[in-house]
C-alpha positions as CSV (number, residue, x, y, z in Angstrom):
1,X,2.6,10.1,151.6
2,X,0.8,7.8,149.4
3,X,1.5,10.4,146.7
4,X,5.3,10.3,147.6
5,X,5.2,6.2,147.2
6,X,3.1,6.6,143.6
7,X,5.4,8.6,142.2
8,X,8.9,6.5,143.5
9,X,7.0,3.5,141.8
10,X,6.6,5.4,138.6
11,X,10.0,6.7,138.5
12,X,12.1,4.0,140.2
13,X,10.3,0.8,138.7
14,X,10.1,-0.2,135.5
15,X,7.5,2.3,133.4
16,X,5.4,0.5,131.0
17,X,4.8,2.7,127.9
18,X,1.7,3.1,125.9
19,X,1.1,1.1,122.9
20,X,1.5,3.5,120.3
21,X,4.5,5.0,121.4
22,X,6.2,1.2,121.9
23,X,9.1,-0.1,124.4
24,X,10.9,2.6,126.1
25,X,14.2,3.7,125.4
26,X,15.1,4.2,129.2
27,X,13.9,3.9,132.4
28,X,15.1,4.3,135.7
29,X,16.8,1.1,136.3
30,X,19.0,1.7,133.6
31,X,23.0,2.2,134.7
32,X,22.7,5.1,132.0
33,X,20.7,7.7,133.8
34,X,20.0,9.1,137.3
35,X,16.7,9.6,138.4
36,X,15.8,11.7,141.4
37,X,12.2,12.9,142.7
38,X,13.1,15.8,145.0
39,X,10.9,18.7,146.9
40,X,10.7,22.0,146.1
41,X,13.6,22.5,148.1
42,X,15.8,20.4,146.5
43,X,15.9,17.4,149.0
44,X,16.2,13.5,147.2
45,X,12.9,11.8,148.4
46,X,13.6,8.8,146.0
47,X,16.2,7.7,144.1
48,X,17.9,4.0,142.9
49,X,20.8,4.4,146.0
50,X,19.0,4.3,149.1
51,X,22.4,5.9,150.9
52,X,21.4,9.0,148.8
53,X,17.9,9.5,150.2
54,X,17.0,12.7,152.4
55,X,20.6,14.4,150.6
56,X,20.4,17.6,148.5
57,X,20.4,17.3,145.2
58,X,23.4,20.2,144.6
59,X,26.2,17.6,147.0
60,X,25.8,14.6,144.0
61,X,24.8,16.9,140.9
62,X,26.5,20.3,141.3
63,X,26.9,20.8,137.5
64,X,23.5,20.6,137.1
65,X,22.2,22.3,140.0
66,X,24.7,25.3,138.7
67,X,22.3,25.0,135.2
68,X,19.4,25.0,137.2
69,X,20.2,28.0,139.1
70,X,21.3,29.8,136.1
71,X,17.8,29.5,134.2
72,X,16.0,30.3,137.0
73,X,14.6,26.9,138.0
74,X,15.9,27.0,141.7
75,X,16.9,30.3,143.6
76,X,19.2,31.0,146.6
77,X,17.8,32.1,150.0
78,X,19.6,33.1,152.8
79,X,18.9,32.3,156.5
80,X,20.2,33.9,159.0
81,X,20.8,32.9,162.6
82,X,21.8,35.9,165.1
83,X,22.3,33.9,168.3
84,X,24.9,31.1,166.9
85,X,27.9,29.6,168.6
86,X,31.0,29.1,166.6
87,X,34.6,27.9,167.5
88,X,37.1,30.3,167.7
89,X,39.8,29.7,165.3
90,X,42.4,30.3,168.1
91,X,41.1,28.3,170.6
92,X,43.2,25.2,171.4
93,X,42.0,21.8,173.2
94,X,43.9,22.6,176.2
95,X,42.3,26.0,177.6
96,X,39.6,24.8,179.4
97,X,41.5,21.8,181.3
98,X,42.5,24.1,184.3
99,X,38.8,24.4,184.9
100,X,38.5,21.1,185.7
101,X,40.3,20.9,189.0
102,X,38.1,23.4,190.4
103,X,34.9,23.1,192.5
104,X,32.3,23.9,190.5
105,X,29.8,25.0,193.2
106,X,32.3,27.8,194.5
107,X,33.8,28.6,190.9
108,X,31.7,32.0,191.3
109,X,33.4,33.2,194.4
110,X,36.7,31.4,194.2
111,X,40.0,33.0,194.2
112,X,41.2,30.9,191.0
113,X,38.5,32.2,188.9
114,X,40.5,35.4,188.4
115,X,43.8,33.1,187.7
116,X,41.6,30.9,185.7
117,X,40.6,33.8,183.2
118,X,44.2,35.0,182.7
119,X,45.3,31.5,182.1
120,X,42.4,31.2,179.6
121,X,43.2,33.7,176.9
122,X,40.8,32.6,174.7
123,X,37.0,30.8,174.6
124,X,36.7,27.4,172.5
125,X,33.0,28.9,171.3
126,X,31.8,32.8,170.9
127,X,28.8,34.4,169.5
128,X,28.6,34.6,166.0
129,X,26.2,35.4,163.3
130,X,25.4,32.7,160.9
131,X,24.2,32.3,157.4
132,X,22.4,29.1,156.1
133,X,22.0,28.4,152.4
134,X,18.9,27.2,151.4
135,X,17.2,27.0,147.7
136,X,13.8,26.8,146.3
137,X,12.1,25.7,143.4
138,X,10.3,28.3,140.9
139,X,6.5,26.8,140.5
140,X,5.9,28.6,137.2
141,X,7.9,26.7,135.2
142,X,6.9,23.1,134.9
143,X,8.8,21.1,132.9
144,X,12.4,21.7,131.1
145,X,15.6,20.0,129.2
146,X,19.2,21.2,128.9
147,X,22.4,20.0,129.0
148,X,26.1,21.0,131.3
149,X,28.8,20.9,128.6
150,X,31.7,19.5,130.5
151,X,35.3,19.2,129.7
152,X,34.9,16.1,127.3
153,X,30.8,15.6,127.5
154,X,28.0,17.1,127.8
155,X,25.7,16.3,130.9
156,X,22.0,15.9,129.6
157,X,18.8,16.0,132.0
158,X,15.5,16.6,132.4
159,X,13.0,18.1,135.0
160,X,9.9,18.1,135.5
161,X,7.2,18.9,137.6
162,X,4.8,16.4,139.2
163,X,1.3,17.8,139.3
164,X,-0.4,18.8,141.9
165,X,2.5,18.3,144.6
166,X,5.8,20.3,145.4
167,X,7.5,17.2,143.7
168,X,10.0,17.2,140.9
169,X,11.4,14.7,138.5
170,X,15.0,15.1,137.7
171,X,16.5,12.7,135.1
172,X,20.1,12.8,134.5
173,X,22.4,11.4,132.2
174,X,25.0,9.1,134.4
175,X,28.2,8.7,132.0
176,X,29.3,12.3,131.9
177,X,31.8,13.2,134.8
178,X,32.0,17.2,135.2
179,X,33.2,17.1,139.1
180,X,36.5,18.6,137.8
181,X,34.6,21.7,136.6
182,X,31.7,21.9,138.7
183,X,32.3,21.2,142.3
184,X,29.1,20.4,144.6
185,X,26.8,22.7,146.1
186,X,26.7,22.1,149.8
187,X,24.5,23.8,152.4
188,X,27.4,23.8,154.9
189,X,26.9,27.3,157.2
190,X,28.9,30.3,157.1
191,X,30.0,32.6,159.3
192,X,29.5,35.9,159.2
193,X,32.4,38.8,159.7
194,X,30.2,41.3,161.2
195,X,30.7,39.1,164.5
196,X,35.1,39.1,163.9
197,X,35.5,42.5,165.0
198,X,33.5,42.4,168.1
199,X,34.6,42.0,171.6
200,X,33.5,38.7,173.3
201,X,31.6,39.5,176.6
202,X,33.1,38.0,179.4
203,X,31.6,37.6,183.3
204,X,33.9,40.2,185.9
205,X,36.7,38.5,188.0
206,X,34.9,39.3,191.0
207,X,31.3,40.2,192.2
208,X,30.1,43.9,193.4
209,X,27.5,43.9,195.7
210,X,29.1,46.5,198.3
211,X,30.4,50.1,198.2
212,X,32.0,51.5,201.0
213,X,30.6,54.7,200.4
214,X,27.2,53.7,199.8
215,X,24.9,54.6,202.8
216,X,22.2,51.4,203.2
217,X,19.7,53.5,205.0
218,X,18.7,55.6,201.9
219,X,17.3,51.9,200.2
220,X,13.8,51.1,201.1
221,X,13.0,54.5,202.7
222,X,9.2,53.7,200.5
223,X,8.0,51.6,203.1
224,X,7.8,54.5,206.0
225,X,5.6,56.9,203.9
226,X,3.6,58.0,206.1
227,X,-0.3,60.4,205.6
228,X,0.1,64.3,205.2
229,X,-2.8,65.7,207.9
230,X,-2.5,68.7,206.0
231,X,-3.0,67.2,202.0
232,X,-5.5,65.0,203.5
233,X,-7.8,68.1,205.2
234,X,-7.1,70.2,201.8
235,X,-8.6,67.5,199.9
236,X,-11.8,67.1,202.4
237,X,-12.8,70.7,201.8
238,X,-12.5,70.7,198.3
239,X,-14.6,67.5,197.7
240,X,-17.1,69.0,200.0
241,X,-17.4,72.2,197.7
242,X,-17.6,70.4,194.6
243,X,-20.2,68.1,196.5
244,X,-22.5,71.6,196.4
């Protein structure tokens, strides 16, 4: 943490420069350029606009977290979530409100339940497969410069990596607009088709815990097994040979 609060001083505040190399040219107050100190993963830890903290970097720079991407700086990962719940496109508001007049004790074994479910084409959420965008940062590469060309600029910035953390500096130039070419890079979810074409399980209209034809004496016929005289004698007489 301390580390975290070292570098947002260095980067945020105003950066003295050495003697020999003389005033700076920028900092990070400037209006000019963006400065960001972001993980590995792309998450703002520090930046001028408090609002923009704990944000990925991709929803306010997509143009250059496209460059980034491109030379290998950052790479996609996929997550996947096999037990999500998403809403069915053609579910409306009002398909659950004739569940709300009933008893919900006695919803089980209650004769509306089988009125309810034809009423109720359709369920507002159903099992779904799910895959979550993430990105991580290549260690090898330490530091680098390029530049977005835009439709009338050219987006400068520069990254580097802070040493001996999973911290990066990311300085961007602030003038150049490139939202019209570039849109942002969001980790929103998606939802996967394999899930579309299945059939949503639903609970039967009624429960089966009776057959007419089913004979209840057959179950629990273990409990009146009873000692063979004759298995038991067999197995005396051979354990007294083997005994000699």
């Amino acid at each position: 943490m301390r580390q975290v609060d070292r570098a947002g001083e260095q980067s945020i505040g105003t950066e003295q420069c050495s003697r020999v190399d003389g005033a700076c040219p920028l900092d990070c107050e400037s209006l000019a350029i963006n400065c960001y100190l972001i993980d590995s993963n792309g998450f703002i830890l520090v930046t001028r606009d408090k609002k923009e903290v704990g944000k990925f970097l991709g929803e306010l720079e997509g143009a250059v977290m496209t460059q980034l991407l491109r030379m290998g700086m950052f790479k996609r990962v996929s997550l996947y979530d096999y037990q999500a719940m998403c809403k069915n496109p053609h579910a409306h508001a009002s398909s659950a409100r004739p569940l709300l007049s009933f008893n919900i004790c006695g919803l089980w074994h209650s004769d509306n339940l089988a009125d309810a479910h034809k009423h109720k084409k359709v369920e507002l959420l159903q099992p779904c497969d799910t895959e979550y965008p993430s990105f991580v940062y290549e260690p090898s590469i330490k530091e680098t410069n390029s530049y977005v060309q835009c439709a009338r600029c050219q987006k400068m910035f520069v990254l580097q990596q802070i040493a001996n953390s999973n911290l990066i500096m990311v300085v961007i130039q602030a003038d150049c607009d490139c939202s019209r070419k570039y849109s942002a890079i969001t980790l929103d979810p998606k939802e996967c088709d394999r899930m579309k074409s299945q059939k949503i399980r639903r609970r039967p209209d009624s429960c089966h815990a009776f057959h007419p034809e089913e004979n209840a004496k057959d179950c629990g016929g273990a409990s009146e097994i009873s000692l063979s005289l004759a298995l038991f004698l067999v197995s005396l007489a051979t354990s007294a040979l083997v005994s000699r």
